[in-house]
C-alpha positions in Angstrom: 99.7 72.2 100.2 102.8 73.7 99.3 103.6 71.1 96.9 100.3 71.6 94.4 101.3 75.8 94.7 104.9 74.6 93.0 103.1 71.9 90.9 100.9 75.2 89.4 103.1 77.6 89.6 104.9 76.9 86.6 102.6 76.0 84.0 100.3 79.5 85.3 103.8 81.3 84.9 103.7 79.9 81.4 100.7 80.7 80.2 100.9 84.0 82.1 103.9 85.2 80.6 103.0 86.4 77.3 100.6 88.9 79.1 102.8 89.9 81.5 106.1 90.5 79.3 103.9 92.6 77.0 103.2 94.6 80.3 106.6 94.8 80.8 107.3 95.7 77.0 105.0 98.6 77.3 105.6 99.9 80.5 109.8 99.7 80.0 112.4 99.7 81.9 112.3 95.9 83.1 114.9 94.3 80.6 117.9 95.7 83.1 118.8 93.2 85.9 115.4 90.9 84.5 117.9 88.2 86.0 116.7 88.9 89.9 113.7 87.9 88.5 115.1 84.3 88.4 117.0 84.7 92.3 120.2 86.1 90.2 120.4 88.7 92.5 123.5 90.8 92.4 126.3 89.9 95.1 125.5 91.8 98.6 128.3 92.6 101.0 129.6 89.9 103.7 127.1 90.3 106.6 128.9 91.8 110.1 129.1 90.9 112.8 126.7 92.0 115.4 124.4 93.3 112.5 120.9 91.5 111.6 119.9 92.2 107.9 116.4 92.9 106.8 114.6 91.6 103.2 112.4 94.5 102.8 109.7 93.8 100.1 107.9 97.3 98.6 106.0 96.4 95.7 106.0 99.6 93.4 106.0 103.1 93.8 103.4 103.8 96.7 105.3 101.5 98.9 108.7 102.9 98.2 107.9 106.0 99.3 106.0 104.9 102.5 109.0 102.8 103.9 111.2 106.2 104.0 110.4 107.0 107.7 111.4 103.1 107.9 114.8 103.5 106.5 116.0 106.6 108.0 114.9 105.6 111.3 117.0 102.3 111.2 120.1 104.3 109.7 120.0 106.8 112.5 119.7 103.6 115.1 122.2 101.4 113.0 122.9 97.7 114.1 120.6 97.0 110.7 121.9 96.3 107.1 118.4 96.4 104.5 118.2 94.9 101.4 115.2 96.0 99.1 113.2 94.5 96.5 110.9 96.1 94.3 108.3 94.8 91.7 107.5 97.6 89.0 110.3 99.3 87.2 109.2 102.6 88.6 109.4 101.6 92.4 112.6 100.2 91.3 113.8 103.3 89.6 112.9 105.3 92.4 114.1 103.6 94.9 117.5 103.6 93.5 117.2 107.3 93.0 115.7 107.6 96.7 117.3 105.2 99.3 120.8 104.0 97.4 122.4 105.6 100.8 120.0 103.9 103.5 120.3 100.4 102.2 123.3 97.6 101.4 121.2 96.4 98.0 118.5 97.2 95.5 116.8 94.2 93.5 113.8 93.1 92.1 111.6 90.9 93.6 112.3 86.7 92.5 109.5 84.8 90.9 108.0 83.1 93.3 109.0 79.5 92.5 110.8 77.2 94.8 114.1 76.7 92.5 114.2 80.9 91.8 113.2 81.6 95.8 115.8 79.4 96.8 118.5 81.0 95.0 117.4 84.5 95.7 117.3 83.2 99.7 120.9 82.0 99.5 122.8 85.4 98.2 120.2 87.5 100.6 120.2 85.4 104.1 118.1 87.6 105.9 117.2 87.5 109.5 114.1 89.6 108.8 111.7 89.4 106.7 109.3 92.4 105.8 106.5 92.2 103.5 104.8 95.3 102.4 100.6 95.7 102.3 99.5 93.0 100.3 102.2 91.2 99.7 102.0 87.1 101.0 104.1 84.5 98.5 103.8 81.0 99.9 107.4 80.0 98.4 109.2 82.9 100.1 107.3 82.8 103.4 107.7 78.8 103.4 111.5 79.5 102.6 111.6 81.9 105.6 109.8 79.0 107.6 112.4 76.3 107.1 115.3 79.1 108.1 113.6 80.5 111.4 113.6 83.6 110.1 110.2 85.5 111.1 108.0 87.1 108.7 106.6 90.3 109.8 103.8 92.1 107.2 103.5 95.8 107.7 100.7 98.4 106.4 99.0 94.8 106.2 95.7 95.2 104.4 93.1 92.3 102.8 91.1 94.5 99.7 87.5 93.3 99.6 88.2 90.6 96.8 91.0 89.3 98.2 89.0 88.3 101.4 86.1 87.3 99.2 88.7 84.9 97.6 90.8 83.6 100.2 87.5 83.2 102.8 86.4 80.7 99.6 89.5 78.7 100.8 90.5 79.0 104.0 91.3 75.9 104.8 94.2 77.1 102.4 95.6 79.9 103.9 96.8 79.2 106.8 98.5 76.3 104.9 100.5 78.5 102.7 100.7 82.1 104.8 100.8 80.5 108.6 104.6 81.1 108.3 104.0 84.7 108.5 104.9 85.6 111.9 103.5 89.0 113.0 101.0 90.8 111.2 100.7 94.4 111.6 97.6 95.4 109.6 97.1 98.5 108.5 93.1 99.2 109.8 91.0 98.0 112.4 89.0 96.6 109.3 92.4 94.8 108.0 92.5 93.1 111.3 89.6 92.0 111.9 89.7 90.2 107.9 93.0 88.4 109.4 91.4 86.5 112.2 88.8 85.5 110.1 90.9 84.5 107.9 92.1 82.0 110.6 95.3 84.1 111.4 95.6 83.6 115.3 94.8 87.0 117.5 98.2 86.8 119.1 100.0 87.5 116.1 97.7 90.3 114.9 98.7 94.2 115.9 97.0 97.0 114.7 99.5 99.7 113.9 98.1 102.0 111.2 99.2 102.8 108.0 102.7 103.9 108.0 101.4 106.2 104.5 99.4 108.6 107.1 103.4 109.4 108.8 104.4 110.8 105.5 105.3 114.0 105.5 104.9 116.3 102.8 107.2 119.5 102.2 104.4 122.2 100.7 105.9 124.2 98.0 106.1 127.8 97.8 104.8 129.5 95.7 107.1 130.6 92.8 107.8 126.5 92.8 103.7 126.2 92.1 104.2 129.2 89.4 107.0 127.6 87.6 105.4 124.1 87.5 102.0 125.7 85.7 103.6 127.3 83.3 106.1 123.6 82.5 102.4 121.7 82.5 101.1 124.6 80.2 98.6 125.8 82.6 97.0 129.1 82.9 99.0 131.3 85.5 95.8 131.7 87.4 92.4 129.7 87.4 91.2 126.8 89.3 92.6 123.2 88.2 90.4 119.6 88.8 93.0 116.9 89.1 92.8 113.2 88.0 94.9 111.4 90.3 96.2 108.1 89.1 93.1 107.5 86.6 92.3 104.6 85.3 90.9 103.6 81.7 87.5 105.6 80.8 87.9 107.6 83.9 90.1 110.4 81.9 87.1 110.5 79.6 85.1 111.4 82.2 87.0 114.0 83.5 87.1 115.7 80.1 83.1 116.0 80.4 83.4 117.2 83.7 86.0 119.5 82.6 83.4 120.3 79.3 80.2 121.1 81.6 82.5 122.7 84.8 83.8 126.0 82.2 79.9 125.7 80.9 78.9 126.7 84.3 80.7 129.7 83.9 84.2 128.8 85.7 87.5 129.3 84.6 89.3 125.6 85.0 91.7 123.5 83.6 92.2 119.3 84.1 95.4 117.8 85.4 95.6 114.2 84.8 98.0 112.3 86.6 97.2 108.4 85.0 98.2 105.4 87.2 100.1 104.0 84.4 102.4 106.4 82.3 102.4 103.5 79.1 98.7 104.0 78.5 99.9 107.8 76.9 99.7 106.9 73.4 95.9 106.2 74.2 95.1 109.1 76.8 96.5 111.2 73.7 94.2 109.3 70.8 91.6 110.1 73.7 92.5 113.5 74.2 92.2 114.4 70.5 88.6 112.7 70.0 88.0 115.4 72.7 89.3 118.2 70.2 90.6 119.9 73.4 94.2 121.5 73.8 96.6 119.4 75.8 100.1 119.1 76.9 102.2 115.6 78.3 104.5 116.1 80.9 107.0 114.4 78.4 106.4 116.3 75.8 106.0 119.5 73.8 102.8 121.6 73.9 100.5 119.8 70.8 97.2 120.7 69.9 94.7 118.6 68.4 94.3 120.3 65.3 97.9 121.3 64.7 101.3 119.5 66.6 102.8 122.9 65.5 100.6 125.4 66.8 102.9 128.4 68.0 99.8 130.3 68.9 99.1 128.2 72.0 100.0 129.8 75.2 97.8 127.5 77.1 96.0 123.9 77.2 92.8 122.6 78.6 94.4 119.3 79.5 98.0 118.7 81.3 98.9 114.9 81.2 101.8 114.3 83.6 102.8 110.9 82.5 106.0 111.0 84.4 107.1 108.6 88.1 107.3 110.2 91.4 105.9 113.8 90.8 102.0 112.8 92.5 103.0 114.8 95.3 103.9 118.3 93.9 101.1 118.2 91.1 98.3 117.5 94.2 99.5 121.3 95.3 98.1 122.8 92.3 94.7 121.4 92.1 92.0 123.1 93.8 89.7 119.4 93.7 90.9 115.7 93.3 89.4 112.7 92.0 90.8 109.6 93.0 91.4 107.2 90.3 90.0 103.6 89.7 86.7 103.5 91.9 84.6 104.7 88.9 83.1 101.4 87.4 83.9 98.5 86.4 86.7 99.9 88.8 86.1 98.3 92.7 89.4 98.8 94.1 90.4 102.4 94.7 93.5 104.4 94.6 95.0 105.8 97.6 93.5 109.1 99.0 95.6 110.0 101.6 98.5 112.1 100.2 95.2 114.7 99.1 94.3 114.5 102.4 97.4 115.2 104.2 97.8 118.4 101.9 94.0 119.5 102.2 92.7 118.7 98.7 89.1 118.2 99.0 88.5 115.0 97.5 86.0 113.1 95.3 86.2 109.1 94.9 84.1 106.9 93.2 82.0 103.9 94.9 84.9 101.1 94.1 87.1 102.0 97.3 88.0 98.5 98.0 91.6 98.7 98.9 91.3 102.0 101.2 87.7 101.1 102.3 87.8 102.4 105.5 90.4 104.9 104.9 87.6 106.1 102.1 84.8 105.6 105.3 86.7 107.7 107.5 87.4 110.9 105.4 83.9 110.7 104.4 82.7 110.7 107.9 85.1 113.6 108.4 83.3 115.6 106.1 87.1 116.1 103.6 85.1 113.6 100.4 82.8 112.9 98.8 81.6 109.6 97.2 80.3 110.2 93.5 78.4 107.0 92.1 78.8 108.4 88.4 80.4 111.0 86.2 77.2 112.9 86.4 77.5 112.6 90.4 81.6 113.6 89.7 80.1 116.7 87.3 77.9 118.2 89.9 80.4 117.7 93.0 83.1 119.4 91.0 81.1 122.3 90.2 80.0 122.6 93.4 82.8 122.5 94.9 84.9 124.5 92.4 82.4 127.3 93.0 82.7 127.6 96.6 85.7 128.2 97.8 84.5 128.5 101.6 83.1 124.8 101.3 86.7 123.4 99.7 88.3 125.3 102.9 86.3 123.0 105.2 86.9 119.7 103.4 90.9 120.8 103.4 90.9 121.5 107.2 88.9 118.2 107.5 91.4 115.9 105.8 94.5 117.8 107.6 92.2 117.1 111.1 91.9 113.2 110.1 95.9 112.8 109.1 96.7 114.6 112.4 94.8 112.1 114.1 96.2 109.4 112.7 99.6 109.8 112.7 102.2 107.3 114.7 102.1 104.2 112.9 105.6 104.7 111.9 106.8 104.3 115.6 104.2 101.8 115.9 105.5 99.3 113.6 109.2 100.2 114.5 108.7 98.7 117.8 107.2 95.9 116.2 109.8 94.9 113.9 112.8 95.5 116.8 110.6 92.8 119.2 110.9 90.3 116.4 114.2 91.2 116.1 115.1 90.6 119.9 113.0 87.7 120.1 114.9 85.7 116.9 
């Protein structure tokens, strides 16, 4: 079936485009090296001898800071050259700012299209192939395929609609993924969705996430000081966090935030939105609101007066800025995981607020991290809120009780601690496809 993918590829490209270069417009940062979209990668150093290279696929920013175990790991053991690809701009940024040291190239990802495939496969010639999460491109596995090179697919996860979609056509999938070679899915949950999905049980591994290895340094606290007074934050006071938000869920928040001070407790919101582009209308948002804010970008502003020297704190701080999620989840006191409100089904991730002991509060629409979500319910460290009513009265109760958020912190720190190892899980994976090629 490979031949009606390429037959459709380009005309969906086509028609796609518009919507997706607008994307790219508003999000920036695409229009250097936009040739690797087309396989014009940049030349790569000669391959050595006695060393196997590695095409390491991490989609955006999530993904490039997961594979950093990964990296240092196979530096440390050498006999391994990587070269990484990147979707977004901002996985690609940071990734250059991160790993530029630990790998022999940085790219983006190639359409996936025979002709632009081929021509990224040819300057790359890889002897590994890693995919990240959900990643599975019929053109690049199929160009693997017709190489020998193996295909191995880490932190592998299938969200709810992708199952619902590809069990409507499975007589498909194993068509265009059965090149993949090894599958190392991230859940119990993720590999059980594989062999249904016809993926045979011998190549199926359960590993674990490699996200629940990260390790996060905890800042002191002078380093939390300084960052609430940059964000415009009161010195002292509890702060309800947004973390990566999606549209009408910062709306929300601000009612929340409203009807948390009108139950008598001091409290600002820190919104951290999934997509920094969507500022200009988080701040039209913001003003509707009439509440005093601050972007990470930007100067103080209030939303009667831009020029408002009388300001020595904001209700709202908008940090609209790549690879800060970490340090800002140390100042919140509660955190609301972004996109599982509805119309939102799939969920952002909640495990970096567990590993540091956030209590947390998610909506229903946890598709990507359901069991992830199921697990640190069970745990007691979240709380599922069907609403923003339900997201109101969690917040308040939880803001209010400090002795409750200290046993949904200890919870989630319990539940990372006990799922930690995937990282040397799915090292030993990757080195017996490497000794077996």
């Amino acid at each position: 079936m490979l031949w009606l993918y390429r037959l459709l590829f380009l005309p969906a490209l086509i028609l796609g485009s518009p919507f997706y270069l607008r994307r790219m417009w508003r999000r920036g940062g695409y229009r250097e090296n936009f040739r690797h979209r087309f396989g014009g990668l940049d030349p790569l150093p000669a391959k050595q001898a006695g060393t196997k290279r590695i095409w390491l696929q991490a989609v955006s920013v999530g993904e490039v800071l997961a594979i950093g175990p990964l990296l240092t790991a196979w530096q440390r053991e050498g006999g391994l050259e990587i070269f990484l690809t990147t979707t977004t701009s901002t996985g690609y940024n940071l990734a250059r700012e991160r790993y530029r040291d630990l790998v022999i190239g940085i790219g983006y990802y190639p359409l996936d299209w025979w002709c632009f495939s081929a021509r990224a496969w040819r300057a790359v010639q890889p002897d590994l192939v890693i995919l990240t999460e959900g990643e599975r491109w019929p053109e690049h596995i199929y160009q693997a395929s017709i190489r020998g090179v193996p295909v191995v697919s880490i932190n592998a996860r299938v969200s709810d609609r992708s199952f619902q979609r590809m069990m409507r056509v499975k007589p498909l999938v194993q068509s265009l993924l059965g090149g993949i070679t090894k599958v190392l899915a991230g859940s119990t949950l993720d590999a059980d969705r594989f062999r249904e999905m016809g993926f045979p049980d011998k190549s199926i591994t359960t590993t674990g996430s490699i996200k629940l290895d990260v390790s996060i340094p905890v800042l002191p606290d002078a380093e939390k000081s300084r960052l609430r007074q940059e964000l415009g934050l009161p010195a002292s006071g509890l702060v309800l966090m947004g973390s990566s938000t999606w549209e009408g869920e910062e709306s929300v928040m601000i009612r929340t935030l409203q009807k948390v001070r009108a139950a008598g407790l001091a409290c600002s919101l820190l919104l951290v939105p999934r997509h920094a582009e969507r500022r200009a209308a988080i701040e039209l948002m913001l003003k509707s609101f009439g509440v005093k804010y601050q972007f990470r970008s930007k100067q103080v502003r209030s939303a009667k007066s831009a020029t408002d020297a009388s300001l020595t704190a904001i209700d709202v701080a908008v940090v609209d800025t790549t690879g800060e999620m970490r340090a800002m989840l140390q100042l919140a006191d509660v955190v609301f995981v972004g996109k599982s409100l509805p119309p939102h089904a799939e969920g952002q991730t909640p495990v970096e607020s567990a590993i540091l002991g956030r209590p947390i509060l998610f909506g229903p629409g946890m598709g990507n991290f359901q069991l992830i979500a199921r697990e640190l319910v069970n745990a007691g460290a979240a709380r599922i809120v069907a609403n923003g009513d339900e997201l109101t009265a969690a917040a308040i109760d939880l803001l209010g009780d400090s002795e409750k958020r200290g046993k949904y912190s200890l919870a989630g720190q319990v539940w990372h601690q006990q799922n930690v190892g995937a990282v040397e899980r799915t090292l030993k994976a990757i080195k017996d496809c490497l000794n077996t090629n």
